[in-house]
N, C-alpha and C positions, 0 to 999 in steps of 0.2 A: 427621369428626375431633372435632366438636365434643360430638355425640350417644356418642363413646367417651370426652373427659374428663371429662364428668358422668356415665354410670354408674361410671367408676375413683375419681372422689371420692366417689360415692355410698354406693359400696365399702366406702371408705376411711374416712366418716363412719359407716358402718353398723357398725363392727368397734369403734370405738372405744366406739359406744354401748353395747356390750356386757361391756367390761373395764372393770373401775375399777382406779382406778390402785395399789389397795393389794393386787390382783392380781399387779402384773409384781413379777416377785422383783429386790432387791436386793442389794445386794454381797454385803453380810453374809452372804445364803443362800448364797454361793458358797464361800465361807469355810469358813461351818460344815461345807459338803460335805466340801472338802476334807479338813477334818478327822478327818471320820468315817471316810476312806479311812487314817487314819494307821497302820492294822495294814498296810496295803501299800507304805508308804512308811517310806523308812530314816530314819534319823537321822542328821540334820547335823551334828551333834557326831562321826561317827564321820571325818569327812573331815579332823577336825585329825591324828589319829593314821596316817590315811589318806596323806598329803602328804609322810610322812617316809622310808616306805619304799615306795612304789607305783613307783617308776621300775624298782629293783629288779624288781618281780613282775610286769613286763608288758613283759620285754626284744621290740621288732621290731615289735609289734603296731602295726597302723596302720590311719589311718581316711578318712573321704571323705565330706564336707560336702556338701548339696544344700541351696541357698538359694532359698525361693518367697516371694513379697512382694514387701514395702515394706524402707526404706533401713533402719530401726530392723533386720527381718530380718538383711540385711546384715550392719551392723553386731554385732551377735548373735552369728552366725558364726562375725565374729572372735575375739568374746570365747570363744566354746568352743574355736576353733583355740589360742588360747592355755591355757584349763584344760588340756587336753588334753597338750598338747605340755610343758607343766609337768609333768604328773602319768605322762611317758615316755613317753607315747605318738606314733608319726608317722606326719605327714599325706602322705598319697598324693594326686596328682592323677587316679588312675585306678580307679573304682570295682572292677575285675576283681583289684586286685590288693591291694583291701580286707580288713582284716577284721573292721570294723565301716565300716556306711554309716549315716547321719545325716540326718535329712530336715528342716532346717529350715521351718515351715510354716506358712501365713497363712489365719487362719478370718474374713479382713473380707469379702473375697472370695469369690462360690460357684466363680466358675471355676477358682480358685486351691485349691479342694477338691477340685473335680472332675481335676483333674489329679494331686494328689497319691494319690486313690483309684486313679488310671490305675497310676500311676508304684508302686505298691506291687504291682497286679497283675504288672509284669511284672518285679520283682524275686524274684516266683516261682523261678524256674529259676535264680536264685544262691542259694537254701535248699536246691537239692534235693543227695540221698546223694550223688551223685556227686561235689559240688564241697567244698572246704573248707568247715567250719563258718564261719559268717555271721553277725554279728549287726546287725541292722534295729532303728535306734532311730526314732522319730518326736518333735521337739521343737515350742517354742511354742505358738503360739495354737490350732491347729490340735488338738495334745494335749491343751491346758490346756479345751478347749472339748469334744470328742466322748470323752475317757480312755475306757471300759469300752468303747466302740462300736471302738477302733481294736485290740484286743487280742481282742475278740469274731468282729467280722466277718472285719480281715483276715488274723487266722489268722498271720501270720509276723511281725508285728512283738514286738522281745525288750522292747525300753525305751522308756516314756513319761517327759520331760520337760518341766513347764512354763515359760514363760519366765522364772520366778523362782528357777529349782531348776537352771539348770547347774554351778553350784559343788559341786553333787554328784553330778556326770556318771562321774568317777574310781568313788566309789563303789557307783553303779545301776551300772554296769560291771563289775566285780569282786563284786558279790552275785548276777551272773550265772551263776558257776561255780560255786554251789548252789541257783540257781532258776531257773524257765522264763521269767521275766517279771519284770523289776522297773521302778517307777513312783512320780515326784514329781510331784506337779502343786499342790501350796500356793502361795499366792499369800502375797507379801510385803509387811508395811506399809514396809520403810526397804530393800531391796535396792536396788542402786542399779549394782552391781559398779566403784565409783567407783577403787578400790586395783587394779583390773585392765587390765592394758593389752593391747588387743586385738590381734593377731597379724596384718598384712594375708596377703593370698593371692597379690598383684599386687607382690613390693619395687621393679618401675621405675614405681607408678602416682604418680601428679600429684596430685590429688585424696584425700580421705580422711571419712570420718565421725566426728563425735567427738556420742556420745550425752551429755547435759545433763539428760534426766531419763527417768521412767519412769511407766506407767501414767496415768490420766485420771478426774479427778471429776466432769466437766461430763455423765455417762448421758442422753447423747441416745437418743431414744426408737429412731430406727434403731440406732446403733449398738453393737456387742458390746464394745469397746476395753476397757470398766471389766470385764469379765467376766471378759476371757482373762488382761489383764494387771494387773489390780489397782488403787490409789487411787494418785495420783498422790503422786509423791516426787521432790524434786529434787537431784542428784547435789551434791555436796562442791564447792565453788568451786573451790578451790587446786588439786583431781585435774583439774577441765576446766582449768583454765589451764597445767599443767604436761604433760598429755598435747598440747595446742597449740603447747608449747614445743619439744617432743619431736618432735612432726612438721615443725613449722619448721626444727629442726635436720635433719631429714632430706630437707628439699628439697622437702616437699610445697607445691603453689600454690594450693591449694584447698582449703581445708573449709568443709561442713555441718553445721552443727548442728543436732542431730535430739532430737525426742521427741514425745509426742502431741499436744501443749501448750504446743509450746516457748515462747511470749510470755508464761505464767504463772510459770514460771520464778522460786522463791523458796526461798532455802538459810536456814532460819532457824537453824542453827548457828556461819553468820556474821554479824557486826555490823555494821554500813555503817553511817559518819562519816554518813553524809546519809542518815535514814531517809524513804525513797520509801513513800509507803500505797498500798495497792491499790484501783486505780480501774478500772473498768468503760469501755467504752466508751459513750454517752449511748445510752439506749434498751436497752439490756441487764443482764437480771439477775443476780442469784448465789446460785445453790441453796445452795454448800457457802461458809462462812466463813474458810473453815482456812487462806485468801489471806492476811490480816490479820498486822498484828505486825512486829517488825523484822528485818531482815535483808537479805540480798543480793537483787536483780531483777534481770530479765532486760535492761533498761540497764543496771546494773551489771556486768554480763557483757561484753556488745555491747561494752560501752567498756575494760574490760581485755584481751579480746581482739586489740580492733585495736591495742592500742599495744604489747604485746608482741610482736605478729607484722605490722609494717606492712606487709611486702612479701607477706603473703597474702592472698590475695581469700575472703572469708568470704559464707557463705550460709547460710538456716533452712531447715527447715521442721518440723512444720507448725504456725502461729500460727494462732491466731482471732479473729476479727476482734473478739470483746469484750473481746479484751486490748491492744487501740491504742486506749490513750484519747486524745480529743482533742488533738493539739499533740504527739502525741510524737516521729513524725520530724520534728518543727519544733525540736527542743529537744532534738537529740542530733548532736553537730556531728563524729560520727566516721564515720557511714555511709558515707562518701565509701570506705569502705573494706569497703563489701558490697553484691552487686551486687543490682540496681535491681526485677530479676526475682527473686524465691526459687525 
């Protein structure tokens, strides 16, 4: 064992000696890509016009969600169950009786690939002549990371969306009915989908997710997060607190609060009576500075939360440990009202 983890780090030290760092591509190249794809991608502007009469032009039509991942996924979901169901369209719980199916889908993971590559082969035989026309969309991280490879290889998929382009799901849907393929995958500086309230799939469940923010600046070396889903942004204060409101009224006993980063958590469009600075936990640094400055935190959150909804049991995830500075659960006297484990 020991003779295999020193050639694995040897490996590991070997590879690194190799790349310098102004080799790995950053955000920015992701960006620019996107862009350059913008003859394939529609225009978001056309979705206002879109919104007015689309229920009209898609009388019956219905669809059918597949969720692979993490809770952010999930929650995702919902939020397309709701574009969707806004823009006339309804949801079927039974893909056979589809006529768009939807693969929500997660690129952190390989085996969470390797199944969605499964799950596309045997979607085969719902394309073929015999059955009703089909359309196979492919959304998230999963799109936003392989685009050309999943329209290349697997041959049957109609729609690429990334996780920052379902607001224009209505319209790659309806550009359908003059092409063979339509495709967003641009990544957003301020998306947030903060004005949307997402549609559950469960109306007797207990529990709920209310997403807080989106994307991640901290590009750890393993991971893809900043890639698929862009630079971090944090959702509108008043839309998390009133979406909370909103589930409370509905009887929900649980929420999570979800984003990549959730303990960075910083709305600088609001002003908080007590400017909190951003602090590091001791021993850890900060590539990116864009923490800084006034505004709402993730205390400030914590703590509106539980006093508007005390009878709900509240939970995060995922925090990093370099955003617990010192003394913070020592110096936040509401937690009594989220539980112990995240």
């Amino acid at each position: 064992m020991k003779s295999l983890n020193s050639r694995f780090t040897n490996a590991i030290l070997h590879s690194f000696s190799r790349i310098s760092i102004t080799q790995i591509p950053m955000l920015n190249e992701f960006l620019s890509s996107s862009s350059q794809n913008s003859d394939k991608t529609l225009n978001l502007n056309s979705l206002n016009s879109l919104q007015n009469n689309n229920s009209s032009q898609n009388p019956n039509k219905t669809f059918y969600i597949e969720t692979y991942g993490c809770q952010m996924n999930s929650n995702d979901s919902e939020i397309v169950n709701s574009i969707l169901q806004s823009a006339g369209y309804i949801l079927t719980p039974s893909l056979p009786s589809a006529d768009i199916v939807l693969m929500n889908t997660c690129a952190v993971r390989e085996g969470a690939e390797t199944r969605i590559w499964g799950r596309l082969s045997e979607l085969r035989r719902y394309k073929s002549p015999t059955n009703k026309p089909l359309i196979i969309g492919v959304l998230g991280c999963m799109a936003e990371r392989l685009k050309e490879k999943l329209l290349e290889k697997a041959k049957i998929v109609d729609l690429i969306a990334g996780p920052d382009a379902y607001r224009d799901l209505p319209t790659l849907l309806m550009a359908l009915e003059g092409s063979k393929t339509s495709m967003n995958v641009q990544l957003s500086a301020d998306e947030t989908y903060g004005d949307i309230r997402p549609i559950r799939f469960k109306d007797d469940a207990t529990g709920a997710y209310v997403s807080i923010m989106r994307g991640c600046n901290n590009m750890c070396s393993f991971c893809i997060v900043p890639f698929t889903r862009g630079r971090e942004r944090s959702r509108d204060f008043e839309s998390i607190l009133e979406e909370i409101k909103g589930l409370r009224d509905q009887g929900i006993k649980e929420i999570t609060l979800l984003g990549q980063n959730v303990n960075s958590y910083h709305d600088k469009r609001e002003e908080s009576s007590v400017n909190i600075p951003h602090v590091n936990t001791a021993g850890f640094g900060e590539t990116y500075k864009l923490r800084s400055g006034e505004g709402l935190r993730f205390e400030n959150l914590l703590r509106d939360a539980a006093e508007i909804a005390p009878e709900v049991r509240f939970r995060f995830t995922s925090p990093h440990p370099k955003n617990f500075p010192k003394g913070f659960f020592l110096n936040v006297d509401f937690l009594i009202f989220f539980c112990l484990f995240f």
